[in-house]
MARZADO-333869 format. One record per residue (C-alpha): residue number from 1; residue in one letter; z, x, y. Coordinates in steps of 0.02 Angstrom, whole numbers. Layout:
<pts>
- NUM	a	Z	X	Y
...
</pts>
This chain:
<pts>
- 1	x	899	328	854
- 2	x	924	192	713
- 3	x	946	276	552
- 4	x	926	128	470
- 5	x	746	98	544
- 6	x	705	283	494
- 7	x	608	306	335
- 8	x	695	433	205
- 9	x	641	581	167
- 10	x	717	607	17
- 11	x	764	456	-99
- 12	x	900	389	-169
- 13	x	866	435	-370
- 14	x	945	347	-537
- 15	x	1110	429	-579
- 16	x	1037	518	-760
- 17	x	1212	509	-819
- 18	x	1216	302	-818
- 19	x	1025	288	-898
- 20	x	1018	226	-1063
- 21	x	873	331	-1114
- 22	x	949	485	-1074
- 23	x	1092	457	-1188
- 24	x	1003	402	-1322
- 25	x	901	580	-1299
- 26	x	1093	671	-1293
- 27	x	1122	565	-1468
- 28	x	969	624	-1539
- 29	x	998	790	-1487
- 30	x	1198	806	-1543
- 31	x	1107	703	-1707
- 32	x	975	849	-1728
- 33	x	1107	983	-1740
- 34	x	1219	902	-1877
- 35	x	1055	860	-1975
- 36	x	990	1055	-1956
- 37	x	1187	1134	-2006
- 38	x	1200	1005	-2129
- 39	x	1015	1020	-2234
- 40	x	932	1162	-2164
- 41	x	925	1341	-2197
- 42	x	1049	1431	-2092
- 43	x	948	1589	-2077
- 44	x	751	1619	-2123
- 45	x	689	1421	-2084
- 46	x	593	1413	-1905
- 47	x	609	1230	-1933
- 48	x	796	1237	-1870
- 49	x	750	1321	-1710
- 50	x	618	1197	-1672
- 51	x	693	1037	-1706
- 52	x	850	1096	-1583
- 53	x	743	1162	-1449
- 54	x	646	1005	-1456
- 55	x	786	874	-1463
- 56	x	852	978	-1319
- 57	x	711	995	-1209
- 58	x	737	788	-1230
- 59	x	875	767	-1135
- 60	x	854	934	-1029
- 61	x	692	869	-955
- 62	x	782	686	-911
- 63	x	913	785	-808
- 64	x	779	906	-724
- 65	x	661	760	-691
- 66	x	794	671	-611
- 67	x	864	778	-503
- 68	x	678	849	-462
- 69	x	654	634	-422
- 70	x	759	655	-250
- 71	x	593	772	-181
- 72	x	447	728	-280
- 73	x	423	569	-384
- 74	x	252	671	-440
- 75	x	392	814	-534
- 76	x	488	684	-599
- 77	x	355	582	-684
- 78	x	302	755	-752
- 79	x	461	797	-833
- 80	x	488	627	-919
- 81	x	335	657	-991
- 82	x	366	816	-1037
- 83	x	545	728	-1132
- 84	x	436	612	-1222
- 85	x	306	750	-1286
- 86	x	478	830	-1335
- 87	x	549	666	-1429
- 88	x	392	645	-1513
- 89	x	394	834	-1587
- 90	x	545	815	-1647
- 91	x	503	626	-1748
- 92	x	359	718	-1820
- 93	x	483	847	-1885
- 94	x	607	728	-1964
- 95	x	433	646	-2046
- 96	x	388	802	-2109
- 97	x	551	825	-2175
- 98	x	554	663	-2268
- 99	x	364	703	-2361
- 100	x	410	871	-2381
- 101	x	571	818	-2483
- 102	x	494	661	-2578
- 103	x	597	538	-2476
- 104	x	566	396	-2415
- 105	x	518	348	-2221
- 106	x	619	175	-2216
- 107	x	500	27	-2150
- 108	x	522	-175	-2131
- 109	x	531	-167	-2293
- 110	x	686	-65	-2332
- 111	x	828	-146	-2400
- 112	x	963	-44	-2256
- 113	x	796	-61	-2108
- 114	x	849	-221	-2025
- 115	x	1041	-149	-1998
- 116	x	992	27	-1969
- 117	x	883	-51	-1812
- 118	x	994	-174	-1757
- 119	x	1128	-13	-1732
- 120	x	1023	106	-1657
- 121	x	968	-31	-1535
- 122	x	1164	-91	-1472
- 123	x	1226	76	-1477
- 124	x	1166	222	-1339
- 125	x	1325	373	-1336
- 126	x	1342	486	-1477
- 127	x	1503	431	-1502
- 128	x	1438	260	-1598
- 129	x	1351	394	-1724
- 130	x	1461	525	-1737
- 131	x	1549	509	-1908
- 132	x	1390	415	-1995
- 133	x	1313	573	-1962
- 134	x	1443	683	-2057
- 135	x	1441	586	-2224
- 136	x	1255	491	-2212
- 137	x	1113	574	-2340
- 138	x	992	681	-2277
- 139	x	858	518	-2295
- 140	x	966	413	-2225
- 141	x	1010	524	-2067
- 142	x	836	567	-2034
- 143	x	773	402	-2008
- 144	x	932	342	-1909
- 145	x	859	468	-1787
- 146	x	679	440	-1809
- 147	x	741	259	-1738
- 148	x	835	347	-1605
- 149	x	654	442	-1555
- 150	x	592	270	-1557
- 151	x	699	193	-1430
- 152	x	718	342	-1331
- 153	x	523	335	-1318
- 154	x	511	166	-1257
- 155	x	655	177	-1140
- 156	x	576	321	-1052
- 157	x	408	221	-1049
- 158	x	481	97	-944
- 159	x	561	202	-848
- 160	x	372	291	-809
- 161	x	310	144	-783
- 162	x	449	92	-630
- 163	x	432	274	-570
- 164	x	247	249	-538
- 165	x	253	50	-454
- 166	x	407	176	-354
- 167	x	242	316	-313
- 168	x	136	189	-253
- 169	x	215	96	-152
- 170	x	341	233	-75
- 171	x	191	386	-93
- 172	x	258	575	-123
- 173	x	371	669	-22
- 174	x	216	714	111
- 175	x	184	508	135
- 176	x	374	506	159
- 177	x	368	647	279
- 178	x	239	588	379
- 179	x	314	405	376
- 180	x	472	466	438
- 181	x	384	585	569
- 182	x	275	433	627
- 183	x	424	307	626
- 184	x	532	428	745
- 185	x	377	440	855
- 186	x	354	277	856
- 187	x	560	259	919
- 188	x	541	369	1066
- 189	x	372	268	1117
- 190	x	472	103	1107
- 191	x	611	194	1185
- 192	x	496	255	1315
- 193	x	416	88	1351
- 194	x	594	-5	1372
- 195	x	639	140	1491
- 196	x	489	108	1599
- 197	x	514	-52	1588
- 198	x	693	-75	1641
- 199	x	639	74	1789
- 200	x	504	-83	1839
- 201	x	616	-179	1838
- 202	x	760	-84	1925
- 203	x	603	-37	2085
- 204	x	595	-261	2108
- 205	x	764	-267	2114
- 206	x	775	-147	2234
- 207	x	632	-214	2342
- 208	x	702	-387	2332
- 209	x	853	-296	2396
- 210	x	773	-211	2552
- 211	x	691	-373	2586
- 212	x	850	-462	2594
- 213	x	937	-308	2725
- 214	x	796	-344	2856
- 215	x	794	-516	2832
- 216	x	991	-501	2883
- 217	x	958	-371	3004
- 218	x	835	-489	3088
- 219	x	962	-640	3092
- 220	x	1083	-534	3170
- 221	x	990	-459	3305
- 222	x	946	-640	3360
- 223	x	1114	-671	3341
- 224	x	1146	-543	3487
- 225	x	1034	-611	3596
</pts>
């Protein structure tokens, strides 16, 4: 059988280590825990808890969906979604933050805006953000990685968006199951029929063969007479 005429079961999924979304959601969440040791309560504030455990399920959800992808397109479009309900928890939290504390939520109009977007939009791995986010104000931090939620959000919208052109086209794993079921029957039928055909065949050959032995037999017995 041709495994390359076969239809796959299970299929091939993104690498979630090379997708730009996902480390932006690994920045944001390495950028939630400096903000949280740096301006929040240690001890007593809920808030903490919350704003980790949402920046986390970010990028935990990207990994799970991903590897859930190779099975069931259906799981993984469910746990993308489930990182961007995440991401947009947590950008409510850093914009409660900034009311709560009289600061401002940087627009268009912010002197710093233009550059602050222009960096969050070249730059995916923590790395890039690392030491701004050890000496950067508590304003100026939170809204660095309310951009971050912003990106992150419309990466992973795109990415929703391919993964359900891929669910249409390609079905769930039962349509690929039953494709791949119905494409090896359909080898051993085409098998079948070139066997039966090459046995046809092999039967005229053989006939044109038996015809030929009496038609020598016959010459040679006139021969002998």
């Amino acid at each position: 059988m041709d495994n390359k005429t076969t239809t796959k079961v299970l299929r091939e999924t993104n690498n979630w280590r090379q997708l730009h979304f996902y480390h932006k959601a690994d920045t944001l969440y390495q950028l939630t825990v400096i903000f949280c040791n740096r301006f929040l309560p240690r001890y007593g504030d809920r808030t903490v808890d919350q704003m980790v455990q949402a920046a986390r399920s970010g990028k935990q959800n990207i990994v799970e969906g991903c590897e859930d992808g190779m099975t069931s397109t259906e799981m993984e479009i469910k746990l993308i979604n489930v990182s961007r309900s995440s991401i947009h928890e947590l950008r409510e939290d850093y914009e409660d933050y900034l009311h709560t504390h009289q600061l401002t939520l940087w627009d268009a109009q912010h002197p710093r805006y233009d550059r602050m977007l222009a960096f969050c939009r070249e730059h995916n791995t923590f790395d890039h953000y690392a030491t701004l986010a050890q000496r950067l104000s508590d304003e100026a931090l939170a809204n660095m990685a309310i951009t971050v939620c912003h990106f992150a959000d419309k990466m992973s919208t795109n990415y929703l968006q391919m993964l359900e052109k891929r669910f249409v086209t390609e079905g769930g794993i039962k349509e690929r199951m039953h494709a791949a079921r119905t494409g090896y029957r359909q080898q051993q039928d085409q098998r079948m029929q070139n066997m039966q055909h090459e046995l046809e065949q092999l039967r005229h050959e053989l006939k044109e063969k038996e015809a030929e032995i009496l038609r020598l037999r016959e010459i040679i017995g006139l021969a002998k007479c």
